[in-house]
Each structure stands twice: as structure tokens, then as C-alpha cells.
LOPA-901175 format. One record per residue: residue number from 0; residue in three letters; x, y, z of N, C-alpha, C in turn. Coordinates in pm, 1 decimal. Layout:
n,res,n.east,n.north,n.up,ca.east,ca.north,ca.up,c.east,c.north,c.up
NUM,ALA,X,Y,Z,X,Y,Z,X,Y,Z
...
//
This chain:
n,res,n.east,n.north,n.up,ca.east,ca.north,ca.up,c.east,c.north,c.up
0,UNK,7101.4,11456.0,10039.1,7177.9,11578.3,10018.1,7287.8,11559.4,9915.5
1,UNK,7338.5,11451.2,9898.1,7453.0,11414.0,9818.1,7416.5,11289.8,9729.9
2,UNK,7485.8,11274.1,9676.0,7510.1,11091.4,9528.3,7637.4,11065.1,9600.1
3,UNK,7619.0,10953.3,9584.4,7768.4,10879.2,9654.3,7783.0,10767.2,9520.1
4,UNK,7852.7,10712.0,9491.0,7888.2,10597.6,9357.4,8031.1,10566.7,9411.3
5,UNK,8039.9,10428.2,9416.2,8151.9,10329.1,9438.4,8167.9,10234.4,9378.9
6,UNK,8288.0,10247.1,9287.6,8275.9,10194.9,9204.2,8423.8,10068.4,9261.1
7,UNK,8355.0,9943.0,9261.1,8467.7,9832.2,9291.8,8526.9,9794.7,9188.5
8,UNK,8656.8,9742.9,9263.1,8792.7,9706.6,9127.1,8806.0,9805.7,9003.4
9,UNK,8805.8,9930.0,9060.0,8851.2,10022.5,8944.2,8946.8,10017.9,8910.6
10,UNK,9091.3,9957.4,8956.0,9197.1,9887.4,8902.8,9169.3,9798.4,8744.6
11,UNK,9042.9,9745.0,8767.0,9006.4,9643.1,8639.7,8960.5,9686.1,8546.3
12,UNK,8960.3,9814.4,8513.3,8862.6,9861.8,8408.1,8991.9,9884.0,8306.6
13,UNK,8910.8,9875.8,8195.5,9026.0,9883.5,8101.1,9085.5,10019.2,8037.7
14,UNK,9153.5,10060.9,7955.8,9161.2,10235.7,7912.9,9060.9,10256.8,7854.9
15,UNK,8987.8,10217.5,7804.3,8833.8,10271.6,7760.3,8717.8,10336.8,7829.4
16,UNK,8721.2,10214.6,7927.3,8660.1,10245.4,8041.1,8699.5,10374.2,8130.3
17,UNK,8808.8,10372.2,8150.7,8909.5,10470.4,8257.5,8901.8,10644.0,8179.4
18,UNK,8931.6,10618.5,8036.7,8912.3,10747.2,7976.5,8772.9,10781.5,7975.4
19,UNK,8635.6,10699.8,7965.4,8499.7,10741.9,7962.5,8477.3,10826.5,8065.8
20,UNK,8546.2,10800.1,8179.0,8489.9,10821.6,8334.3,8538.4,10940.9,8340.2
21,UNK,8687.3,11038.9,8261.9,8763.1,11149.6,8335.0,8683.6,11219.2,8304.0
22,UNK,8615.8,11312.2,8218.7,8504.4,11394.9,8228.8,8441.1,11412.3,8372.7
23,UNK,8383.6,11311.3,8425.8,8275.3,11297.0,8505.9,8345.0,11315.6,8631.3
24,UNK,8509.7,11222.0,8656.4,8567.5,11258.2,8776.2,8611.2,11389.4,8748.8
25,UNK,8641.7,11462.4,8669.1,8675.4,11581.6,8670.5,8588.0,11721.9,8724.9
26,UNK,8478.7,11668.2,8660.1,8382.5,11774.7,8719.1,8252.9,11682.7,8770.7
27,UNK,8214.8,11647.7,8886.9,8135.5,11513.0,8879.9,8004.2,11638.7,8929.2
28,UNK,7897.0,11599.0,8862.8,7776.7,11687.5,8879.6,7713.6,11696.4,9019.5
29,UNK,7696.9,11879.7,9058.3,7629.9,11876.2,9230.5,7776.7,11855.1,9307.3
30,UNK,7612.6,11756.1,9389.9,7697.0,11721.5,9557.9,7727.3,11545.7,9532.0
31,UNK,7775.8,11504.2,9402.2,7824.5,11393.4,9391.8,7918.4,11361.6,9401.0
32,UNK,7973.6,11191.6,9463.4,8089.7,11201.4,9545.9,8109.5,11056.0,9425.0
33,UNK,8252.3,11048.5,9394.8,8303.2,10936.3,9307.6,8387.1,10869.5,9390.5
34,UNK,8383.0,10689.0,9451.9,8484.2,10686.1,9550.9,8532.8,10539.7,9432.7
35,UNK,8632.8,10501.9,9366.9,8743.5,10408.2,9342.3,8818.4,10339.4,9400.3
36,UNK,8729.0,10193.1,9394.9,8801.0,10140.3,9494.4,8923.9,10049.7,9423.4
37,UNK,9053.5,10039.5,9450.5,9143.5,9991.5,9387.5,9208.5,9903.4,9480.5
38,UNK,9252.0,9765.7,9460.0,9357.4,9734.9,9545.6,9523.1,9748.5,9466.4
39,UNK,9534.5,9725.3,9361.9,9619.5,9808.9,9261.9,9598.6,9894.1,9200.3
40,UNK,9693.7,9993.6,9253.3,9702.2,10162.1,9210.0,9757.5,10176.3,9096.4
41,UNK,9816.4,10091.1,9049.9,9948.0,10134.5,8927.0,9815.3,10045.2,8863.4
42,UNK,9745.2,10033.8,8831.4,9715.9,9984.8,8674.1,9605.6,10073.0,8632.5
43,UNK,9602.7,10200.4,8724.9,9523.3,10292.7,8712.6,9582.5,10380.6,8604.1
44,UNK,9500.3,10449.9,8505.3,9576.9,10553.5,8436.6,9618.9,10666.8,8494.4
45,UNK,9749.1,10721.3,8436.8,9817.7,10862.1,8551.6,9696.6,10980.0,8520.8
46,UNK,9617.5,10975.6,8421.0,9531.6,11080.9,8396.3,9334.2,11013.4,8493.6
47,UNK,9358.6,10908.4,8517.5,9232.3,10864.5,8647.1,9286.6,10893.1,8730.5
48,UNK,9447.6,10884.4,8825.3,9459.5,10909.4,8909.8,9476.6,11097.5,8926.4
49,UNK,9496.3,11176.2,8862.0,9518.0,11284.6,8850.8,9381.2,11363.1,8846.0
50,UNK,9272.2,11308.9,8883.1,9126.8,11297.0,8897.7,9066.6,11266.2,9038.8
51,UNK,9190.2,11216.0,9121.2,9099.1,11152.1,9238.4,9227.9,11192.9,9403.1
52,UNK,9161.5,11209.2,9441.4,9214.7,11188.5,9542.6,9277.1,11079.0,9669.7
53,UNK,9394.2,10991.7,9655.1,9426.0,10872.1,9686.8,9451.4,10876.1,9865.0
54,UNK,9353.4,10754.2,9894.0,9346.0,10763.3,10027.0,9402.9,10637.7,10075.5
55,UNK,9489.5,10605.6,10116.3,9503.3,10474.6,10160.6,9479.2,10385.6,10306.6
56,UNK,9446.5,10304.0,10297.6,9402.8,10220.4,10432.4,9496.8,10138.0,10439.4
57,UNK,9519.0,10146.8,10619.2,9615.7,10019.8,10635.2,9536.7,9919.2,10696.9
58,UNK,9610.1,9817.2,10682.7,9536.0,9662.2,10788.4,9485.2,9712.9,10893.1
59,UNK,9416.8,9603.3,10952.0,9407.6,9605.7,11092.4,9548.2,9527.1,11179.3
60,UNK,9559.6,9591.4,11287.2,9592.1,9500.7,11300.1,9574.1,9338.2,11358.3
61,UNK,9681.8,9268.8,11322.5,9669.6,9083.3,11412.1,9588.7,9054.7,11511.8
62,UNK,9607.6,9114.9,11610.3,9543.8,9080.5,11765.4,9427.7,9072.3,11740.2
63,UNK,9366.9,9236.6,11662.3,9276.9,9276.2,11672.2,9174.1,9194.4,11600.9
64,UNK,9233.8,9148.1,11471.7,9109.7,9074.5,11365.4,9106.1,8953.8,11423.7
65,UNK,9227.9,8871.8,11498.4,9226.8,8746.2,11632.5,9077.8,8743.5,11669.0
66,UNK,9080.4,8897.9,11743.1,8985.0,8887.7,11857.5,8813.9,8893.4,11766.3
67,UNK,8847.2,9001.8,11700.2,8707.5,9004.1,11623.7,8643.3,8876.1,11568.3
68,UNK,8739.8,8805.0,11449.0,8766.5,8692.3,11426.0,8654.9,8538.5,11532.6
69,UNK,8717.9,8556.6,11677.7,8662.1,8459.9,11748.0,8522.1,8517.3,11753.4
70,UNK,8492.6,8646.2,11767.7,8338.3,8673.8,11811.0,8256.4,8609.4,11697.4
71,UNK,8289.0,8647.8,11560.6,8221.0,8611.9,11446.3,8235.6,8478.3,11398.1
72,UNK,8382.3,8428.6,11430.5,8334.2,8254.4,11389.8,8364.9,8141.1,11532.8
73,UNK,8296.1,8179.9,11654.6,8287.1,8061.9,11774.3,8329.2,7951.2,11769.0
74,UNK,8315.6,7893.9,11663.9,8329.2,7700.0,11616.3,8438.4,7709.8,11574.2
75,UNK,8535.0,7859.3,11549.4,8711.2,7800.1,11522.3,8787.2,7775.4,11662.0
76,UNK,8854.6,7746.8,11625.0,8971.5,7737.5,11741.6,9081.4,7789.4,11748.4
77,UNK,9135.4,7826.1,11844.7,9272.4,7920.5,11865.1,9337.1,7911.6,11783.6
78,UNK,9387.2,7828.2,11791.8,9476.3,7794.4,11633.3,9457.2,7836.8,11489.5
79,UNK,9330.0,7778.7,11479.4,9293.1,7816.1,11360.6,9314.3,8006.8,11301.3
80,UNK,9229.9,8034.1,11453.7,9158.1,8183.2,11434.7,9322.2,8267.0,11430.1
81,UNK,9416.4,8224.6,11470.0,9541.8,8299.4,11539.9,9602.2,8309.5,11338.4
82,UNK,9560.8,8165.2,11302.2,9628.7,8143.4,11176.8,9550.5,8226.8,11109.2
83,UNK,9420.0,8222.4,11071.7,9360.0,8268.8,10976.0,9369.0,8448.0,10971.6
84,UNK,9400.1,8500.2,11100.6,9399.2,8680.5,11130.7,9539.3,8687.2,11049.3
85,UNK,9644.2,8608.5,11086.9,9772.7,8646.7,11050.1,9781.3,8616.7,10875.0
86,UNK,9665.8,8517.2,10794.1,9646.8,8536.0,10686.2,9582.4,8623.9,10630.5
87,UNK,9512.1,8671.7,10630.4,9439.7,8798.2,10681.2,9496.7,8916.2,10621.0
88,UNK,9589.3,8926.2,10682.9,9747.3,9065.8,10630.5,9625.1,9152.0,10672.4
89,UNK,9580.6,9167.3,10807.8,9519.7,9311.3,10825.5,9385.3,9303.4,10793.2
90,UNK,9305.3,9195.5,10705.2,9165.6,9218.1,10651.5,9070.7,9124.6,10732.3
91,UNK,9028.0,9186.3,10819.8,8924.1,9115.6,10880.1,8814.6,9030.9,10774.8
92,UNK,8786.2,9048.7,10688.7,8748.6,9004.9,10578.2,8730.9,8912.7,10513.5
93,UNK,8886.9,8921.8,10476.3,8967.2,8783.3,10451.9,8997.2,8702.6,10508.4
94,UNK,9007.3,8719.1,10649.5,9016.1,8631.2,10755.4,8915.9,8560.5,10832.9
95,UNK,8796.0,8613.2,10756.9,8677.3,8517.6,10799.8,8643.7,8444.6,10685.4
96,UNK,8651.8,8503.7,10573.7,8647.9,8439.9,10465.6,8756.4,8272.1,10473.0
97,UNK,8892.3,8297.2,10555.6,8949.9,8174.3,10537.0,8891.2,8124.6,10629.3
98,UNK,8829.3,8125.8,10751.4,8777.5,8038.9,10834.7,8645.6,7979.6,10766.8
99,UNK,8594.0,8068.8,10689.9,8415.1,7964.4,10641.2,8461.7,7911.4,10521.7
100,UNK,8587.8,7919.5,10454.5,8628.1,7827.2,10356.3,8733.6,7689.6,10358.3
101,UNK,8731.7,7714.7,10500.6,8814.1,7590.2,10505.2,9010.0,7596.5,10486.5
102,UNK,9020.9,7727.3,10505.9,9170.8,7747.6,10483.8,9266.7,7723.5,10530.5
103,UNK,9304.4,7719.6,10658.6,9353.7,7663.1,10744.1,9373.4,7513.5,10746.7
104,UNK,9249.9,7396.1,10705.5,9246.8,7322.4,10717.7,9267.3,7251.9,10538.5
105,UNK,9339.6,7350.3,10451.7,9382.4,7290.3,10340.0,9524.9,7370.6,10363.8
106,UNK,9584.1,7439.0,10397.9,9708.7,7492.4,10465.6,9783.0,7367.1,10530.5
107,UNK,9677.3,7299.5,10610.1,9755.0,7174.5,10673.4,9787.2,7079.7,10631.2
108,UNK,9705.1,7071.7,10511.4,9656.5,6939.2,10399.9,9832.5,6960.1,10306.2
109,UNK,9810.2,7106.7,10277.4,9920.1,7130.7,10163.8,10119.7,7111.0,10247.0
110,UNK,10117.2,7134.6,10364.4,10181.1,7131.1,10476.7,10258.1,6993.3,10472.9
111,UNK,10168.7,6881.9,10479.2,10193.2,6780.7,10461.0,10248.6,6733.7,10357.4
112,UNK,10190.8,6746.9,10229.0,10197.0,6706.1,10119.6,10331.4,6764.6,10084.7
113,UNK,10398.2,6860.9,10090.5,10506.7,6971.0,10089.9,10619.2,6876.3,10178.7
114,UNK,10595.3,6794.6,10273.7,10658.7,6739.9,10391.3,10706.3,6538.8,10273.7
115,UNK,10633.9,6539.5,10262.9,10625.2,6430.1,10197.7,10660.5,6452.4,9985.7
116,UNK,10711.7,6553.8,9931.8,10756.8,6585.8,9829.3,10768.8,6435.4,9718.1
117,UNK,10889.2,6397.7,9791.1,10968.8,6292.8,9743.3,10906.1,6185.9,9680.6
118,UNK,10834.3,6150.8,9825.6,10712.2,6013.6,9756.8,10555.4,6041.9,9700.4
119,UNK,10560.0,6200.1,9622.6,10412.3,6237.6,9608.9,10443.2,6141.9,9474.5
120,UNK,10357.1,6094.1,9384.7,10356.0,6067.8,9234.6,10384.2,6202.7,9167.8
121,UNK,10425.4,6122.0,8994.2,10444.7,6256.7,8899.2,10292.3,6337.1,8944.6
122,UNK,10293.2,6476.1,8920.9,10163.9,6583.9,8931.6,10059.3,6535.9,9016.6
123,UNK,10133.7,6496.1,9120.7,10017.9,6485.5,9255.9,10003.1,6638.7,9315.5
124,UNK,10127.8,6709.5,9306.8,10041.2,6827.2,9417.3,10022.7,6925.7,9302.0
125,UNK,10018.6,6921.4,9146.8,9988.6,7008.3,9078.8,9857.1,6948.6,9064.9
126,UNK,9797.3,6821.4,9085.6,9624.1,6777.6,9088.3,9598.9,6857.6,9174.4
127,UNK,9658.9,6834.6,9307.2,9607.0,6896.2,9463.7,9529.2,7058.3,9459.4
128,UNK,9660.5,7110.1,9375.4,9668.9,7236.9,9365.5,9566.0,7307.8,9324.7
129,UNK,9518.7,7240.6,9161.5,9389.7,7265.7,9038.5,9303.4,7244.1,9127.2
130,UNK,9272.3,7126.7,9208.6,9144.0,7113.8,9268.7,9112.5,7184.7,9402.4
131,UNK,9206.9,7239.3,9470.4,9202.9,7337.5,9585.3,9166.2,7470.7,9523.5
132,UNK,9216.6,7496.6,9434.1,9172.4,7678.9,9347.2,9018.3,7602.5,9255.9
133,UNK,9016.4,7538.2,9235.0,8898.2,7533.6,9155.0,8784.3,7540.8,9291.1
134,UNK,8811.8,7479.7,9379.6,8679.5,7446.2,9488.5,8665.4,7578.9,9557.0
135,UNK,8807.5,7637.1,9582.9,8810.2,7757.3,9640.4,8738.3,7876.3,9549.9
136,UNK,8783.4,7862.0,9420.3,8713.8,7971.9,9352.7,8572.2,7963.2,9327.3
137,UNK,8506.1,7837.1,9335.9,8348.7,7859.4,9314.0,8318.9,7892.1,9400.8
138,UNK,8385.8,7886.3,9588.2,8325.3,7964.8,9695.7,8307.3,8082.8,9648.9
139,UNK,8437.9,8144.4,9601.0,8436.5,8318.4,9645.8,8352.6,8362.4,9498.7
140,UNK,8331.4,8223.1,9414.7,8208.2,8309.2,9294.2,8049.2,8310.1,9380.0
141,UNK,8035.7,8180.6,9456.4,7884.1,8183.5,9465.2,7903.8,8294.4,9592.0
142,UNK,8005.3,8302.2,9685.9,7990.0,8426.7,9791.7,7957.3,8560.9,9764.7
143,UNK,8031.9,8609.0,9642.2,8019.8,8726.0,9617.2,7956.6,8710.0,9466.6
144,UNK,7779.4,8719.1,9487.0,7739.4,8742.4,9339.9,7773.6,8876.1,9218.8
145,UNK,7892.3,8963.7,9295.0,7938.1,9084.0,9212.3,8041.7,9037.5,9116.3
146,UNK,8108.1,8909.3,9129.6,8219.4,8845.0,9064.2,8207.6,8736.6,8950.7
147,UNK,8259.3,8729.7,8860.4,8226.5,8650.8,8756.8,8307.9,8536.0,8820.0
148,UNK,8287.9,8424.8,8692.8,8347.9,8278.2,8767.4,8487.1,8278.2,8761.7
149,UNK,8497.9,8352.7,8624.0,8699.8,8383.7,8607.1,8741.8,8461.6,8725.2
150,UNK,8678.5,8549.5,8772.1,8768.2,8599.9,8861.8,8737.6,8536.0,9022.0
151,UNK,8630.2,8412.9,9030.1,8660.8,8378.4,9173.6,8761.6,8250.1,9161.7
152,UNK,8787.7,8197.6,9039.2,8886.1,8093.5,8997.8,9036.2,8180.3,9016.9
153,UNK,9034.4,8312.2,8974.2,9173.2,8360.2,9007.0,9193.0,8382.6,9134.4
154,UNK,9076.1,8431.6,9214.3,9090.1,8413.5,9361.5,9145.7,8313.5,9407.2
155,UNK,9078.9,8176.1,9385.5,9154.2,8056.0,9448.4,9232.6,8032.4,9392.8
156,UNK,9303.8,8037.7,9294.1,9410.2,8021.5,9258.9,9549.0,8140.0,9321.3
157,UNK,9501.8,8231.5,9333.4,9598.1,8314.9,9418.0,9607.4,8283.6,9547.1
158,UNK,9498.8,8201.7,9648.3,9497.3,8177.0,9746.5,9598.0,8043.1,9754.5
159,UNK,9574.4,7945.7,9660.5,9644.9,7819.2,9651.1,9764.4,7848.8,9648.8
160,UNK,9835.5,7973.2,9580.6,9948.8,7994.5,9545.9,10021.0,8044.5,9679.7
161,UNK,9935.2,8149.0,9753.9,9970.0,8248.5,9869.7,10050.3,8113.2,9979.6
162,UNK,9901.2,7987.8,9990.2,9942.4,7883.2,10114.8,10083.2,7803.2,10046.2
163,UNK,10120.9,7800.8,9942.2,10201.5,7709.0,9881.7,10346.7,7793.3,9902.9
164,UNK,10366.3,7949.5,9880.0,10444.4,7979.5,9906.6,10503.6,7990.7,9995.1
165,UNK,10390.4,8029.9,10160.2,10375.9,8029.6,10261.9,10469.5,7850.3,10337.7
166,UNK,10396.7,7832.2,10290.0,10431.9,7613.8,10266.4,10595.3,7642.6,10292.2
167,UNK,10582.7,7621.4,10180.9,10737.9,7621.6,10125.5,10852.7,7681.8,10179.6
168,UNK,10814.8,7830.6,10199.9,10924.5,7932.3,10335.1,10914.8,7853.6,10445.1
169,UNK,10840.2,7841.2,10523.1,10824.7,7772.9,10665.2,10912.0,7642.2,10613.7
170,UNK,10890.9,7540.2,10524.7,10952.7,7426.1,10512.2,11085.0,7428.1,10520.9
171,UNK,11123.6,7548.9,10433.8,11274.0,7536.0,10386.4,11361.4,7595.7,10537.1
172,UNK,11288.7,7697.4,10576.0,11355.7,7776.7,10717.5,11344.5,7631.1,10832.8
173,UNK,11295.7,7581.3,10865.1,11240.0,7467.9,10948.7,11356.8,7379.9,10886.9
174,UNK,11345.1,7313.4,10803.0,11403.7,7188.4,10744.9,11586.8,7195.3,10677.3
175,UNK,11587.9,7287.4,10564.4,11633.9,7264.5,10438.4,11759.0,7320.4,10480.0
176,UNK,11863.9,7273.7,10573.4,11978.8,7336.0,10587.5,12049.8,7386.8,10472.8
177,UNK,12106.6,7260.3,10402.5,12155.1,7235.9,10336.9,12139.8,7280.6,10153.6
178,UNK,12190.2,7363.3,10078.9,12146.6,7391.7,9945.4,12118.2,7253.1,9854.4
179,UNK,12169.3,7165.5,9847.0,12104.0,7067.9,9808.1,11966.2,7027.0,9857.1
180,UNK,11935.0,6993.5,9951.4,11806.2,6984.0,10007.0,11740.7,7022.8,9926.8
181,UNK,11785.4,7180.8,9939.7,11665.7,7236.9,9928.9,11622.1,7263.4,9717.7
182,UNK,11741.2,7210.7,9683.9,11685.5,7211.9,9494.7,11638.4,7073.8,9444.4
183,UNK,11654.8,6984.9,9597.0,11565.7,6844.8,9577.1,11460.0,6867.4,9594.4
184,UNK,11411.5,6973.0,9677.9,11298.7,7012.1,9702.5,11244.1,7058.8,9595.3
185,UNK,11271.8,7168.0,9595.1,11215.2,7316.3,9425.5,11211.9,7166.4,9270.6
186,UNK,11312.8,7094.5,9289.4,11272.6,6961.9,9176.3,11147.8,6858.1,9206.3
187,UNK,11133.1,6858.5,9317.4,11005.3,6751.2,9334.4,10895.6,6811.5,9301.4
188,UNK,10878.6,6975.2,9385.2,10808.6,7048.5,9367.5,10724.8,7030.3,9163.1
189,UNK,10847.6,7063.0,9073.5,10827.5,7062.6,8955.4,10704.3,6900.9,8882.1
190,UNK,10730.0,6798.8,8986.7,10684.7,6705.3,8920.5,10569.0,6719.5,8922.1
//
């Protein structure tokens, strides 16, 4: 009865792209339905968005992707699964995605390494780092054959970045009374 077209990461298209399409979202032919999926809204043009109708979704919530979470991956453990929902931010998704990639268990890796700053060598956790987003990003390229290799390398690299920041708050709230501490820290960090 209808055309449905969904078009993913319409955030990524460029103004070329974005201006080809307003025609079509403007008057889209029939009973055809145009759905844009964006996780950034602002890099949309004000004349694509003035075309569409913006719907937004919130997370799920914690408990809930917890619980789902254990049905779909059995072989985690509380811990893990409690960690990986609350990484998650709401996306059941993503939160299974960190359990079959091992996230949690390079969270702990980076945890450490963050704990131990002082005595890492020069560019030990900037090696750590390259090789955690590089391993991570060929997952989320060979997972999702819709993604090129650049963008599952920016995946893990945003993921490396997410646990490192993550790292680092917990460290400094936990540990770093003191303002010195803590720019011995942000300096080791640099090496």
C-alpha cells in the first residue's frame, strides 16, 4: 500500500547530497514515506530539516537494557552486563555490542593502565589506545557490512576515547584530591 525508504546517517550526507533529496522530501511521490535517520541533527541543512518532520527517541532505560542485556548475552556476568547497559546511554544495541566486543574487559585493561600512569613508558597508553580503536573498529566494520572501514575505525576510536574519559573521571573523583595530583596525572597522560 505504501514505499517506505530509510535512509541511515543522513546526518553524513554532504550539501549536495542534502539539496538533491529536497524536491523529493518535499513532495515525495503517492503513499511514500521518507524516514532520516540522524544521530546529529545540526549537521542537517535548515532547508532538509524544514522538509521533515523531527521525531525524537529517548534511551531506554538502565534496568531495562540490564535485564534484556542478560537474556541476549547469558555468558556475561552481573558486572559486566550492569556495566555494559549503563554504557549503553539507553541503547540496547550498544550495549550488546560492548558485551560481544569485549568492552568491559578493555575498560578494565585501560582502568589499570590509567592507575599505573607514572611507570607506563614514553607512548605506552597512546600504543594501547591505536591498538584498542584499531581492533575495535574492524569489529564494528566486519559487523555492520553497511559501514566503510573509515568509519568503523572512527567508531573505535570514539569508543577508546568514551572508556578513557570515563577512566579518567572515576580516577580523578576516587583518587586525585589534590590539584597537583591531578596535572601529574593530565602530564603522564600526555606521554
Amino acid at each position: 500500500r505504501a514505499k517506505v525508504f530509510v535512509l541511515r546517517g543522513a546526518d553524513e550526507m554532504n550539501t549536495q547530497a542534502q539539496n538533491a533529496l529536497l524536491k523529493t522530501l518535499e513532495e515525495p511521490p503517492g503513499t511514500t514515506f521518507i524516514i532520516l535517520l540522524a544521530s546529529a541533527i545540526d549537521y542537517l541543512l535548515p532547508t532538509t530539516l524544514s522538509r521533515c518532520q523531527e521525531v525524537r527517541f529517548d534511551g531506554l532505560p538502565e534496568e531495562f537494557v540490564a535485564q534484556r542485556l542478560g537474556a541476549l548475552c547469558p555468558s556475561a556476568g552481573a558486572e559486566e552486563l550492569a556495566w555494559c547497559a549503563k554504557f549503553g546511554e539507553g541503547s540496547l544495541g550498544r550495549a550488546k555490542e560492548a558485551v560481544e566486543f569485549g568492552v568491559f574487559a578493555l575498560a578494565r585493561d585501560l582502568e589499570v593502565r590509567l592507575t599505573e600512569l607514572e611507570q607506563l613508558e614514553p607512548g605506552a597508553l597512546v600504543k594501547f589506545w591505536s591498538e584498542a580503536a584499531k581492533v575495535l573498529g574492524e569489529r564494528f566494520a566486519k559487523e555492520d557490512g553497511e559501514i566503510t572501514e573509515a568509519e568503523g575505525t572512527r567508531r573505535g576510536i570514539i569508543t577508546v576515547l568514551r572508556l578513557t574519559a570515563t577512566g579518567l573521571a572515576m580516577r580523578l573523583r576516587a583518587g586525585c584530591a589534590d590539584e597537583g595530583q591531578a596535572e601529574s596525572n593530565a602530564a603522564a597522560i600526555g606521554r
